[in-house]
C-alpha positions in Angstrom: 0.0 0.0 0.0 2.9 2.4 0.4 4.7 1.8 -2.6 1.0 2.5 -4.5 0.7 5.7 -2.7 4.0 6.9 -3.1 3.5 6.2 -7.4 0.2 7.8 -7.0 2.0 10.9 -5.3 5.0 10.6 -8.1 2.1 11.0 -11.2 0.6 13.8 -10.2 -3.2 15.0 -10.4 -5.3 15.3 -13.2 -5.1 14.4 -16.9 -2.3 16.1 -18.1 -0.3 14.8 -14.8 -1.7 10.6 -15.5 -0.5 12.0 -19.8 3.0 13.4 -18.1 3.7 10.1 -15.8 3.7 7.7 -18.8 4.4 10.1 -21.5 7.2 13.2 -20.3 6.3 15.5 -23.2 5.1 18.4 -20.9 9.0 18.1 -18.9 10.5 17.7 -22.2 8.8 20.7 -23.5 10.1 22.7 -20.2 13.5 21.3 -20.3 13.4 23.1 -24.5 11.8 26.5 -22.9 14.8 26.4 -21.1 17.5 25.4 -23.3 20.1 28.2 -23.2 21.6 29.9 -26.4 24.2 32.5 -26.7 22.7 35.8 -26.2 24.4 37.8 -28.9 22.6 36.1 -32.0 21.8 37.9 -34.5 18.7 37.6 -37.2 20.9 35.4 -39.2 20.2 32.7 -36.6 15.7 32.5 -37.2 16.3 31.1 -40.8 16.9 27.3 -38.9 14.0 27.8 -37.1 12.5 29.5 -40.4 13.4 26.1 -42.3 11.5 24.0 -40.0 8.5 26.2 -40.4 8.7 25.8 -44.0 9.5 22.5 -44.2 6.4 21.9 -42.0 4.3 23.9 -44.5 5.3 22.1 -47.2 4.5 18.3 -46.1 0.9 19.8 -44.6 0.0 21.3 -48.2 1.7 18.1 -50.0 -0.7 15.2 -47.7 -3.6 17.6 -49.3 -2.3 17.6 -52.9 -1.7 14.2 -52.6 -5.4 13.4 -52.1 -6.3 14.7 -55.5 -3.5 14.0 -57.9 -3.7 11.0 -60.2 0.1 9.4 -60.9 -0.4 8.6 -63.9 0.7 10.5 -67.5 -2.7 10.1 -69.0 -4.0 11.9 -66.0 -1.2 13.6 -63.9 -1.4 16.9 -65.9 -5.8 17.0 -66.4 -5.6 15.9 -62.2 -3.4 19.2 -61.2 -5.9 21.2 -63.1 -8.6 19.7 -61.5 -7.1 20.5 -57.9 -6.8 24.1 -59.5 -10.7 24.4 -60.0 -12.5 21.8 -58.5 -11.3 21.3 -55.3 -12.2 23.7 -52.4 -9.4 25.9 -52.3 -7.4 23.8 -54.2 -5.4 26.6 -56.1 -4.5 27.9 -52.7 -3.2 24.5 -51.3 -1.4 24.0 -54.8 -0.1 27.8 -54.8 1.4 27.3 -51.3 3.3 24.0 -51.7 4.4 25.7 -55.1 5.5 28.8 -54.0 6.5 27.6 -51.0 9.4 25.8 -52.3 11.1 28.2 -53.6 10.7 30.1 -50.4 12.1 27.3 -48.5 15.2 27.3 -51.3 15.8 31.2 -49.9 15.7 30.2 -46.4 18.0 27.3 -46.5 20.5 29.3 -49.0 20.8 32.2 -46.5 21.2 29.1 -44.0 23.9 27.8 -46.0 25.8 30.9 -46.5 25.6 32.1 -42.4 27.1 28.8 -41.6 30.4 29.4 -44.1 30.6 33.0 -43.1 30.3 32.4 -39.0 32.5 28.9 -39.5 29.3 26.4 -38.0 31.6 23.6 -40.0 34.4 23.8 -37.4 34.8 22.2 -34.9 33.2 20.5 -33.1 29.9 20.9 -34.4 31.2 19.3 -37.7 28.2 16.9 -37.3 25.9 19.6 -37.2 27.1 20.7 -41.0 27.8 17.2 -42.3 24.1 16.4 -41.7 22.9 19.6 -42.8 24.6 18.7 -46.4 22.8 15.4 -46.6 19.5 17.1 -45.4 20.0 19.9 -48.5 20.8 16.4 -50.7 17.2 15.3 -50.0 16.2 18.5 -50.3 17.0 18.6 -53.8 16.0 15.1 -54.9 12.6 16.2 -53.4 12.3 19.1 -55.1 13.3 17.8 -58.7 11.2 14.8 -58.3 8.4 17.0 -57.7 8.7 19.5 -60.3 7.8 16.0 -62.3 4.7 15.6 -61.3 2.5 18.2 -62.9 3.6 16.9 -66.2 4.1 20.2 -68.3 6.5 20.6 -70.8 9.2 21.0 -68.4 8.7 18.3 -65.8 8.6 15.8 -68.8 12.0 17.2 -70.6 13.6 18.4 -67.8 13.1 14.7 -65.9 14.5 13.5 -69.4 17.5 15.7 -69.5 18.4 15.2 -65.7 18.0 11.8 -65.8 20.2 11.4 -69.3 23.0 12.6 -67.3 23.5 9.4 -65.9 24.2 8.2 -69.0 27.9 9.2 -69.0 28.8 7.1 -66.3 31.1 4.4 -67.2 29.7 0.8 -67.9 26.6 1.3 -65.5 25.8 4.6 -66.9 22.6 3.3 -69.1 21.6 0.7 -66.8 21.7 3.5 -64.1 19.2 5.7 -66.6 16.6 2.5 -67.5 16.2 1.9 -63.7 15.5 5.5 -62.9 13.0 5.5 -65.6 11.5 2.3 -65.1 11.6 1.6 -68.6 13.3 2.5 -71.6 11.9 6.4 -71.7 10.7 8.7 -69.0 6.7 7.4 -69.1 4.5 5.9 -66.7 6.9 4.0 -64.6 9.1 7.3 -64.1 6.0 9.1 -62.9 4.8 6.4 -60.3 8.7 6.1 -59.0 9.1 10.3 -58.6 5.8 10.3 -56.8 6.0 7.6 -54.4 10.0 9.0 -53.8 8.3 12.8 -53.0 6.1 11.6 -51.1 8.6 9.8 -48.7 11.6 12.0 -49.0 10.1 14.9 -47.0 9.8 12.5 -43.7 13.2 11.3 -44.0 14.1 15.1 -44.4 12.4 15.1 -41.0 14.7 12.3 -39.5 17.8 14.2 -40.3 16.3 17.3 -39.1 15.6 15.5 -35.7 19.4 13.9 -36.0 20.6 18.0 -36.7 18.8 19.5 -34.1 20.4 16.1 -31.5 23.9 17.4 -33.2 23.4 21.2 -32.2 22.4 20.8 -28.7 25.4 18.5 -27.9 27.9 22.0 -28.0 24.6 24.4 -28.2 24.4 27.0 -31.3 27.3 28.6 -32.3 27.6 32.7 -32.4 28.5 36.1 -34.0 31.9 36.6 -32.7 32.9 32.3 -32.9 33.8 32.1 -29.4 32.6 29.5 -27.2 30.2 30.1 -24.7 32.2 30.7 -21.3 29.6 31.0 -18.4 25.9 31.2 -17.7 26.3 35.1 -18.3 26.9 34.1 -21.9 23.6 32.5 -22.4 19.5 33.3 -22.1 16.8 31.2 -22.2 15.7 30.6 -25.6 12.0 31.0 -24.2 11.0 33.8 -24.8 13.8 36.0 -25.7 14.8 34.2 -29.4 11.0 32.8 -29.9 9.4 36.0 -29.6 12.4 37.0 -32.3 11.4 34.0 -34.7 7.9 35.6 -34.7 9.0 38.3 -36.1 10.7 36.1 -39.1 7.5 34.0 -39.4 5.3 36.5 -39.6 8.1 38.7 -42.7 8.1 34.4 -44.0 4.3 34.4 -44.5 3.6 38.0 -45.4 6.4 37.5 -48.6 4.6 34.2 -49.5 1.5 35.0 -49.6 2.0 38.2 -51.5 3.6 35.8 -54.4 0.5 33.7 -53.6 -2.4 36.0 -54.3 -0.6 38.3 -56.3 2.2 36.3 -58.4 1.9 32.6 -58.1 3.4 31.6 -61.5 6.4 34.5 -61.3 8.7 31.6 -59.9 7.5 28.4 -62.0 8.0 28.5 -65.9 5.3 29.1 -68.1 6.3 25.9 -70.2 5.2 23.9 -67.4 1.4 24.9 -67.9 1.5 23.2 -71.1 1.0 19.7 -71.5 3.6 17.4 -71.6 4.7 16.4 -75.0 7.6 14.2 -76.3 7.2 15.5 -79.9 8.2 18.9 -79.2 10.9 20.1 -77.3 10.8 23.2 -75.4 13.2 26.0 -77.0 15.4 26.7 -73.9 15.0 23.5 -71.3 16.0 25.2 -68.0 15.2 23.4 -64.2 13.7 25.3 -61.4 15.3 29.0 -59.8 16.9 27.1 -56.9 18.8 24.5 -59.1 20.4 26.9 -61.6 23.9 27.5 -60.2 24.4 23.7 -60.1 23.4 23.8 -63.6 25.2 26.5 -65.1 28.3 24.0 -63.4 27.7 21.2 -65.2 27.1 23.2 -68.4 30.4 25.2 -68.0 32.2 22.1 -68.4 32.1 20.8 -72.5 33.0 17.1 -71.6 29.3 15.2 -70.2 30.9 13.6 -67.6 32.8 15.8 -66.0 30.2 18.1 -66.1 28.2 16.1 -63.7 31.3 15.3 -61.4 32.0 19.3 -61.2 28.0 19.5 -60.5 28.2 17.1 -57.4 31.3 18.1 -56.5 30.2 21.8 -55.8 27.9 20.4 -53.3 30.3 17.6 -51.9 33.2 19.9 -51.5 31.3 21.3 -48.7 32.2 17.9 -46.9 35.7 19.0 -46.8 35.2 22.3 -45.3 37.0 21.9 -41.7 39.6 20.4 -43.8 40.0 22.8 -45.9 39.4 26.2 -43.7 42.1 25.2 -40.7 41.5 29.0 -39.1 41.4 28.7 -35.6 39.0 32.0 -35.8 35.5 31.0 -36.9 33.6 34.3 -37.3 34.2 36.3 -40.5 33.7 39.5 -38.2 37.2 39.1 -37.2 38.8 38.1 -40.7 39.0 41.3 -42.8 40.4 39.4 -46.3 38.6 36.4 -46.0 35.1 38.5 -45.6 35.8 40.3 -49.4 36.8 36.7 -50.6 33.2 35.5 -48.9 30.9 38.1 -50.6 32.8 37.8 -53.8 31.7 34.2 -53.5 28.3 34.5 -52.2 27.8 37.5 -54.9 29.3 35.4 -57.7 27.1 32.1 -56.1 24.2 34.1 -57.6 25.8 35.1 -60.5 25.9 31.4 -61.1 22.3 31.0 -61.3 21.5 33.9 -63.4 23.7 32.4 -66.1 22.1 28.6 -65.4 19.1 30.6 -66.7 20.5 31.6 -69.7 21.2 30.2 -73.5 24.4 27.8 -73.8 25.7 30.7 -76.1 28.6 33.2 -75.5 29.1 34.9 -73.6 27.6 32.7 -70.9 29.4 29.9 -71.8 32.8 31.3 -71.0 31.2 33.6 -68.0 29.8 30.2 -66.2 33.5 28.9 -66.7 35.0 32.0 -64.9 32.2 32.0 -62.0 33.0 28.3 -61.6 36.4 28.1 -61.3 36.4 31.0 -58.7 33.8 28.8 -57.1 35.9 25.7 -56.7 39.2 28.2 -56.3 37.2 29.9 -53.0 37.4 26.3 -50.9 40.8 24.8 -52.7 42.9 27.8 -52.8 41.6 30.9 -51.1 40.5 29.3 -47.8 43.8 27.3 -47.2 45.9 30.4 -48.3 44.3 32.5 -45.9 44.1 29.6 -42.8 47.7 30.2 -43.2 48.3 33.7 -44.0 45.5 36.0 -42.6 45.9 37.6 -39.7 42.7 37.7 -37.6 41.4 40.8 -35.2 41.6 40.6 -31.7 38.1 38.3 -30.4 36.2 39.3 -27.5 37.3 37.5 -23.9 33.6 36.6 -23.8 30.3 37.1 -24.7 29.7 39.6 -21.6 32.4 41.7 -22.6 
């Protein structure tokens, strides 16, 4: 009789106390109130949170489309147009998941580029990065696969194009493309796989995310200035000092979407892909989506096929390399006058890229892609191990406090 009273005093009265004696979630979500982050972050620091939002967004509108859109290619294109008039709001839910893609491309690029200029790749929150590349990997396998689906123009020929890439692989190269396809041309089969794949993808995105967020609490978030947190001055509770500031984010987030929403919901798609999808006629100038294009203008830089697609995945895989590379004991780019030119060069000529992945394989794009791309690849193989060595950093702050 004791040991019962004494449980019955451990659970706690009430529903949510029975809820929080078999299931911790309410202690758990106290314990993240109260998780402490360095107190000098800047705005920089809401795009994570800002990712998660949209990410959120995204699979919420993409369960809906889902329940409407037929996988099939006699269908697929008629079935989009159907959610666009039939369905109760349909053209909003469809907008949203459209538009908000190319939002959630912005978010996770600024992402990207405050982690290389504030050094999150170094140590130790290598992890933290490492997983980050593999969650913008699925990102972008997502994102192709489901700029398939509506089965315009140019989901059908740019599926073909990417896919003939494989092609140049050695020996496997062909069997590589047939079992992407599904067949022996992007048809039915391709459709069925791409669908099924973005459908799933955006949960394991989720599993990373979980296995990011694990990584970033081990040494907590990193900071402006690169130092590490020194004492509980350092730090304030991220409730509600830095929610309160994510708000502020969310609410910029959903005012700019919904502006493109209501106002401009095709200005980010391409109006090819509101035709059709037809294998006897090939669009004029076959480009991918926004958010792919300085990848693409990469691979088209390069005149052999192959090594077009190793420079393509190499841009992204380099990033692996990145404490390797960038030995500077200083992280922050505050306190490393050269290397912050060489970084805005860089991020300036990282969107260079992807107005000329937009633009005709004709000169003087051709050789212009060439240029940005070797100062792309020269930035992390010559420039960051140059100045690891050479640059002489300011003076950092004792701490946080001071």
């Amino acid at each position: 009789m004791r040991k019962t009273k004494n449980i019955k005093k451990e659970e706690g009265s009430g529903i949510l106390g029975w809820i929080e004696y078999r299931l911790p979630i309410f202690s758990f979500l106290k314990h993240a109130a109260s998780y402490q982050v360095p107190k000098n972050l800047n705005y920089a620091w809401n795009f994570g949170s800002l990712a998660g939002i949209a990410l959120i967004l995204q699979i919420i509108t993409g369960i809906f489309l889902a329940m409407h859109y037929t996988p099939h290619v006699d269908h697929a294109f008629s079935s989009v147009e159907r959610i666009m008039r039939d369905v109760n709001y349909g053209w909003l839910i469809r907008y949203t998941h459209a538009v908000g893609a190319s939002l959630f491309f912005m978010v996770i690029y600024v992402h990207i580029l405050r982690g290389l200029y504030y050094g999150s790749y170094k140590k130790p929150r290598e992890m933290v990065w490492f997983i980050g590349i593999f969650i913008f990997f699925a990102m972008m396998a997502t994102a192709f696969m489901g700029y398939v689906l509506p089965w315009g123009q140019m989901s059908f020929w740019g599926a073909t194009v990417i896919t003939n890439l494989f092609s140049a692989i050695p020996i496997i190269g062909e069997n590589v493309v047939k079992w992407l396809w599904g067949g022996f041309s992007v048809d039915n089969p391709t459709l069925n796989r791409f669908f099924a794949l973005h459908y799933l993808l955006p949960f394991i995105i989720i599993a990373l995310v979980f296995l990011h967020i694990v990584a970033l609490h081990r040494f907590g978030s990193g900071n402006p200035s690169g130092i590490e947190v020194k004492s509980s001055k350092d730090t304030i509770p991220i409730y509600p000092y830095y929610i309160a500031k994510d708000c502020i984010t969310f609410g910029l987030f959903f005012i700019l979407l919904f502006l493109f929403v209501f106002y401009a919901p095709n200005y980010l798609g391409h109006p090819d892909n509101y035709i059709e999808a037809d294998p006897m006629v090939t669009p004029a100038h076959i480009v991918p989506e926004w958010y792919f294009l300085p990848f693409y203008a990469i691979l088209r830089s390069i005149p052999n096929k192959l090594m077009g697609i190793i420079a393509m995945f190499s841009s992204i895989i380099t990033w692996f390399l990145l404490p390797v590379l960038d030995k500077a004991k200083t992280k922050s780019g505050e306190y490393r006058p050269i290397f912050k030119i060489f970084f805005w060069i860089f991020a300036a000529n990282f969107f260079f890229l992807g107005w000329l992945g937009g633009q005709e394989v004709k000169e003087p794009y051709v050789t212009l892609s060439r240029v940005s791309t070797l100062y792309y690849f020269s930035y992390f193989f010559i420039v960051l191990p140059l100045l690891s060595k050479y640059e002489k950093p300011m003076q950092l702050p004792s701490s946080l406090s001071t």
